[in-house]
C-alpha positions as CSV (number, residue, x, y, z in Angstrom):
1,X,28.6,-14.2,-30.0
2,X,26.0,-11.2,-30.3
3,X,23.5,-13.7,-29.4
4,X,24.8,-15.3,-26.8
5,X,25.7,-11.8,-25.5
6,X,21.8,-10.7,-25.6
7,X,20.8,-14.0,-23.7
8,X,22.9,-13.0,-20.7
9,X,22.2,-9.8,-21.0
10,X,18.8,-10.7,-20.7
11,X,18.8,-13.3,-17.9
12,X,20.4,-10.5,-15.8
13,X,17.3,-8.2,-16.5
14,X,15.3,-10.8,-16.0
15,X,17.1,-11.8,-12.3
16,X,17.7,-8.0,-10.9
17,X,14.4,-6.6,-11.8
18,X,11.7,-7.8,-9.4
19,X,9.0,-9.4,-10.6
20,X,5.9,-7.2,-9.3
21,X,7.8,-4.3,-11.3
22,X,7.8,-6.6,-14.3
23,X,3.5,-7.1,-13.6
24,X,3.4,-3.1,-13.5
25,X,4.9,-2.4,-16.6
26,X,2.4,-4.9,-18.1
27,X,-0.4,-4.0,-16.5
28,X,0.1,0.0,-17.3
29,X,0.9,-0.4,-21.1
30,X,0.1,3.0,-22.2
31,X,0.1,4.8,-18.6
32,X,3.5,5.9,-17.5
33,X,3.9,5.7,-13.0
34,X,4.9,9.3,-11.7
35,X,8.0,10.0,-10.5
36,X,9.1,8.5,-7.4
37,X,9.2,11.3,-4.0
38,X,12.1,11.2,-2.1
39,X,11.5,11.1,1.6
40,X,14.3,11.1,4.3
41,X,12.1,10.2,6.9
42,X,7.9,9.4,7.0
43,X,6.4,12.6,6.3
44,X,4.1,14.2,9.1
45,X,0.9,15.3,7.8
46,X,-2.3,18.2,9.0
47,X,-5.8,17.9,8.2
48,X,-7.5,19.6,5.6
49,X,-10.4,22.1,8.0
50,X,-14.2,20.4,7.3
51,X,-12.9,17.1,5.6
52,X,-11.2,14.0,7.1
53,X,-8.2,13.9,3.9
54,X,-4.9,14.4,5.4
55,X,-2.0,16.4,3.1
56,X,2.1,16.4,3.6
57,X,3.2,20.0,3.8
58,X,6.8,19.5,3.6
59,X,6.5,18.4,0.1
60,X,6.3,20.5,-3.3
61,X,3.8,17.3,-4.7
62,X,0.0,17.2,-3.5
63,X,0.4,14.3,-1.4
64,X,-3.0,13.0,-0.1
65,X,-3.9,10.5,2.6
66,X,-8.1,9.7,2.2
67,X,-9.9,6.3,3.1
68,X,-6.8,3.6,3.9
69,X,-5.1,5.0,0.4
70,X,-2.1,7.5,-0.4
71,X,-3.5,9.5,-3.7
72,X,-1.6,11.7,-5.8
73,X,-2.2,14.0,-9.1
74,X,0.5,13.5,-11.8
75,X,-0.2,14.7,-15.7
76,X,-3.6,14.9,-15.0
77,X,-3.9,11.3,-13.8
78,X,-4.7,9.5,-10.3
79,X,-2.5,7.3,-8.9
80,X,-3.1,5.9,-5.6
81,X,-0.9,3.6,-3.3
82,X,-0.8,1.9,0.4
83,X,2.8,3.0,0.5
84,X,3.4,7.0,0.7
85,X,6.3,6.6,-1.5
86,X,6.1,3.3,-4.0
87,X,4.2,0.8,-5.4
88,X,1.6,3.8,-7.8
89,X,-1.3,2.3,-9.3
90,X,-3.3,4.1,-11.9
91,X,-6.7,5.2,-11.0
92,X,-9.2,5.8,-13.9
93,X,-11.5,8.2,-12.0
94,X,-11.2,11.5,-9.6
95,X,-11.5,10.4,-6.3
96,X,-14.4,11.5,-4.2
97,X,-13.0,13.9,-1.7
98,X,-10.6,15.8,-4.0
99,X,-13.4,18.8,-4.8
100,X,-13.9,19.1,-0.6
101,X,-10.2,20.5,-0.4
102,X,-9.8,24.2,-0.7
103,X,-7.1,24.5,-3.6
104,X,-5.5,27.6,-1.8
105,X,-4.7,24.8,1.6
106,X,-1.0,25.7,1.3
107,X,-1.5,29.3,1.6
108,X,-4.2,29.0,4.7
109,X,-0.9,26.4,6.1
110,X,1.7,29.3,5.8
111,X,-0.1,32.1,7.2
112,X,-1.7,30.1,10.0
113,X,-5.5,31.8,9.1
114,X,-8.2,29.2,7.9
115,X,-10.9,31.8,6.2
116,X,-10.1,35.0,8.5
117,X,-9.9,32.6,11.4
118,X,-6.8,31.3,13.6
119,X,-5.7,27.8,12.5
120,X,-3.6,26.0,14.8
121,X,-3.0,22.9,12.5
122,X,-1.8,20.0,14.5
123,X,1.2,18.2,12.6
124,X,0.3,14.0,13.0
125,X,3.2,11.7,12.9
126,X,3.1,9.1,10.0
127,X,2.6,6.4,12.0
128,X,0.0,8.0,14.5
129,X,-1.8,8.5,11.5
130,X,-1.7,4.8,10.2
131,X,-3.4,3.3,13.7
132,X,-6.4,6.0,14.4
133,X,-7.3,7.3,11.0
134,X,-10.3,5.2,10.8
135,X,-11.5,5.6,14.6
136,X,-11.0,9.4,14.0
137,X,-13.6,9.2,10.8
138,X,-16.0,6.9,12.5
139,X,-15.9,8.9,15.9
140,X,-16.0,12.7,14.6
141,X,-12.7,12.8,16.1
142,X,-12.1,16.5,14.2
143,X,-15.4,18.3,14.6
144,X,-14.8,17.5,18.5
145,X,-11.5,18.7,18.6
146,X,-12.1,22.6,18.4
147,X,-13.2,22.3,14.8
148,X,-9.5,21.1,13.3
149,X,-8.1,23.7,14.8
150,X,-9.4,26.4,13.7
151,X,-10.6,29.3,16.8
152,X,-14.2,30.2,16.1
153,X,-14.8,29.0,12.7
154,X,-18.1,27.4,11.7
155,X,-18.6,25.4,8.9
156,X,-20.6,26.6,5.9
157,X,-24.0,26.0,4.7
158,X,-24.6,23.0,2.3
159,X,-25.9,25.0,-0.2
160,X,-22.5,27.3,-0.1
161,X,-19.9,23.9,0.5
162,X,-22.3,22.5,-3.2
163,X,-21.7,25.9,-4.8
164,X,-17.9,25.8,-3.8
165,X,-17.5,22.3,-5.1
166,X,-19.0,22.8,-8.5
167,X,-16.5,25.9,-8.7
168,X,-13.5,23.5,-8.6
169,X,-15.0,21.0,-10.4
170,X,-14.8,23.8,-13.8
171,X,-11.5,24.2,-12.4
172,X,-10.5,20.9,-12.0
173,X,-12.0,20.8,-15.9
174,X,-10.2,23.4,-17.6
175,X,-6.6,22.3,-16.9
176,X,-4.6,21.0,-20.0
177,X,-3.4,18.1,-18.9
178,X,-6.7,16.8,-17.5
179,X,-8.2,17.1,-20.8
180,X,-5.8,15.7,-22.7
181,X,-6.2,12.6,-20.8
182,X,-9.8,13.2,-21.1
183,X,-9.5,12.4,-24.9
184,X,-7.2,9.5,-24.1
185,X,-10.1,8.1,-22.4
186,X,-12.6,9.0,-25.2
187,X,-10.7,7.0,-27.8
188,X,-10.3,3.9,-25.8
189,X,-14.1,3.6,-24.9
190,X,-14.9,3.9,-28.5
191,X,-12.3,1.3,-29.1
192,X,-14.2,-1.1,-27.1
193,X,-17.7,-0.3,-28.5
194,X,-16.2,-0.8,-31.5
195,X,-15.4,-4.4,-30.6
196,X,-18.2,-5.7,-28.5
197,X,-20.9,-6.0,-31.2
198,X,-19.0,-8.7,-32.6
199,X,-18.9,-10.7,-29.7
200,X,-22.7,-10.2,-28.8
201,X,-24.0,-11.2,-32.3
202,X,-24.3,-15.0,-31.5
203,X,-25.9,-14.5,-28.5
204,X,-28.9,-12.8,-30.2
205,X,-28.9,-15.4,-33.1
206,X,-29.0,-17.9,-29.9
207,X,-32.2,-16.4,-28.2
208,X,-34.0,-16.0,-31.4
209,X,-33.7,-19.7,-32.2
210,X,-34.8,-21.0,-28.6
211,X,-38.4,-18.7,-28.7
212,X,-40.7,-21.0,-30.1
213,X,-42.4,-23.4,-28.1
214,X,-44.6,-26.4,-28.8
215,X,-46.2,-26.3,-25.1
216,X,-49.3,-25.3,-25.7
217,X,-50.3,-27.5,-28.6
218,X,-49.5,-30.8,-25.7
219,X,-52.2,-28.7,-23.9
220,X,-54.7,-29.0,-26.3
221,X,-54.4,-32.9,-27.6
222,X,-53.9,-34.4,-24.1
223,X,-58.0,-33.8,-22.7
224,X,-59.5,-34.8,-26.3
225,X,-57.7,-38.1,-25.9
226,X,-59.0,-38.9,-22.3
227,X,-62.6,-37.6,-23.1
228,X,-63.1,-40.3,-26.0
229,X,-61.6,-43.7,-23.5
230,X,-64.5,-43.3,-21.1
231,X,-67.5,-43.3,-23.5
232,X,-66.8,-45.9,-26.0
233,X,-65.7,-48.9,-22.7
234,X,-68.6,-48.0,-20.8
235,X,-71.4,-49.1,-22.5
236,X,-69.9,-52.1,-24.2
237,X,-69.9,-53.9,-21.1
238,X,-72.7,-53.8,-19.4
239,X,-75.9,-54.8,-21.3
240,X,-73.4,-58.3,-21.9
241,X,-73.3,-59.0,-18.0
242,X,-77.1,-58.3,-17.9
243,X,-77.9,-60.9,-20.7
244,X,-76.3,-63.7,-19.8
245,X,-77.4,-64.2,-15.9
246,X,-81.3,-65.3,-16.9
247,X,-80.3,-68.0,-19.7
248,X,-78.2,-69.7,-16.7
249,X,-81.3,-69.7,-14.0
250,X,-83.8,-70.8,-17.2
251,X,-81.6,-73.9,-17.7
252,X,-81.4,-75.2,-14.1
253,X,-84.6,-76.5,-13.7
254,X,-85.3,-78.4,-17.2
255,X,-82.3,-80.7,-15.8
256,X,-84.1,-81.6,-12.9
257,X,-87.5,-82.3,-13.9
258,X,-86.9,-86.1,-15.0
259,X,-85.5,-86.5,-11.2
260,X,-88.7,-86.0,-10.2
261,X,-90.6,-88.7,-11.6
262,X,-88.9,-91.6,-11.0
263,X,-89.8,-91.5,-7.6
264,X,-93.6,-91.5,-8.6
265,X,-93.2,-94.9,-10.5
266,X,-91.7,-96.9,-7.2
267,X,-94.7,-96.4,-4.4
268,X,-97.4,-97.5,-7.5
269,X,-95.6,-101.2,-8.0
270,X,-95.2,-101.0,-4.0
271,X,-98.6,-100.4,-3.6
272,X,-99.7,-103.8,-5.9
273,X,-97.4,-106.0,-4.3
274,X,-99.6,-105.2,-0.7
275,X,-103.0,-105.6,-2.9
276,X,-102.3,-109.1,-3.8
């Protein structure tokens, strides 16, 4: 009975969880999915001044919208989604544009003041956002729109935004949570080093056997052997042609010398037959 009572139990599992949920859970063995964010409707979101990355307000959670992608920071992992609010995948790096926020946005949002400069944010519907995002980025769509909003502002030198950057990158460093799963990464790369020298050994042992080469030596034999055909045919058969054409002219005329004289022997009787 217990086991028949597992099957079912297990055929239900098997029928009420969907099968791309299943492929998660397999895919991410080791990596647990953030927690889900309830949303009662789409969120609307503002632009972050001097970047085209797009945050939710509303929300306690840094909810990013870069590049196509919905991107999120949970336990010092990146997750990143086409859905705002499902469907996480685990992202094994820091995505590019996360050091080109300011980390104080949400306070610049509240008091309306971008660096000691008016900000009037404009909020953008969720799905205004889905069908220009792209044109905006390709077209400079924020840098022409009174500078995201903010009244008089100019952006800062390179050489400042650089300094800035590498400021939150330490930041960004120093948390707990990020270096733990720093060290989680550590392990598994040696883990694999550990394992790939055992599968590239028979490749070397394969390349060492398949160096040598026995080209050369064909080279060498092939000329010697076509050198030595010409000089021992050649003179073989000519000074045999040249001998035997004068013994045939020398015999031709000894046969015809006895033709010769018969005819000498028939006008002498001819001639005694008149004389008598």
């Amino acid at each position: 009975m217990k086991t028949l009572l597992f099957g079912t139990i297990l055929l239900t599992l098997v029928i009420i969880v969907p099968i791309p949920m299943m492929a998660a859970v397999d895919i991410s063995i080791g990596i647990s999915l953030p927690p889900p964010i309830e949303f009662s409707a789409p969120p609307e979101l503002i632009v972050i001044p001097e970047t085209y990355v797009y945050v939710a307000p509303e929300i306690d959670v840094d909810l990013f919208f870069w590049g196509g992608w919905w991107w999120r920071l949970w336990e010092g992992r990146w997750y990143r989604s086409h859905y705002y609010n499902r469907s996480w995948g685990y992202y094994n790096n820091v995505p590019s544009f996360y050091f080109d926020v300011d980390p104080g946005w949400r306070g610049h949002y509240r008091d309306h003041n971008w660096y000691g400069h008016r900000w009037n944010y404009e909020r953008i519907p969720y799905q205004r956002l889905q069908n220009n995002w792209k044109s905006w980025q390709n077209n400079k769509h924020w840098e022409k729109k009174g500078t995201w909003g903010v009244q008089s502002y100019q952006r800062r030198p390179q050489q400042q935004r650089q300094e800035l950057i590498r400021q939150r990158q330490q930041q960004y460093q120093q948390r707990p949570e990020v270096q733990q799963h720093q060290q989680w990464r550590q392990e598994q790369q040696r883990q694999q080093k550990q394992t790939q020298p055992q599968v590239r050994k028979p490749q070397v042992q394969q390349q060492k056997v398949q160096q040598p080469r026995q080209q050369p030596q064909e080279k060498v034999q092939q000329p010697q052997r076509q050198e030595q055909k010409p000089q021992v045919q050649q003179p073989k058969q000519q000074p045999q042609e040249r001998v035997r054409q004068p013994q045939k002219q020398e015999q031709r005329p000894q046969g015809q010398q006895p033709q010769h004289s018969q005819p000498q022997g028939k006008p002498e009787g001819g001639e005694g037959e008149h004389k008598k």
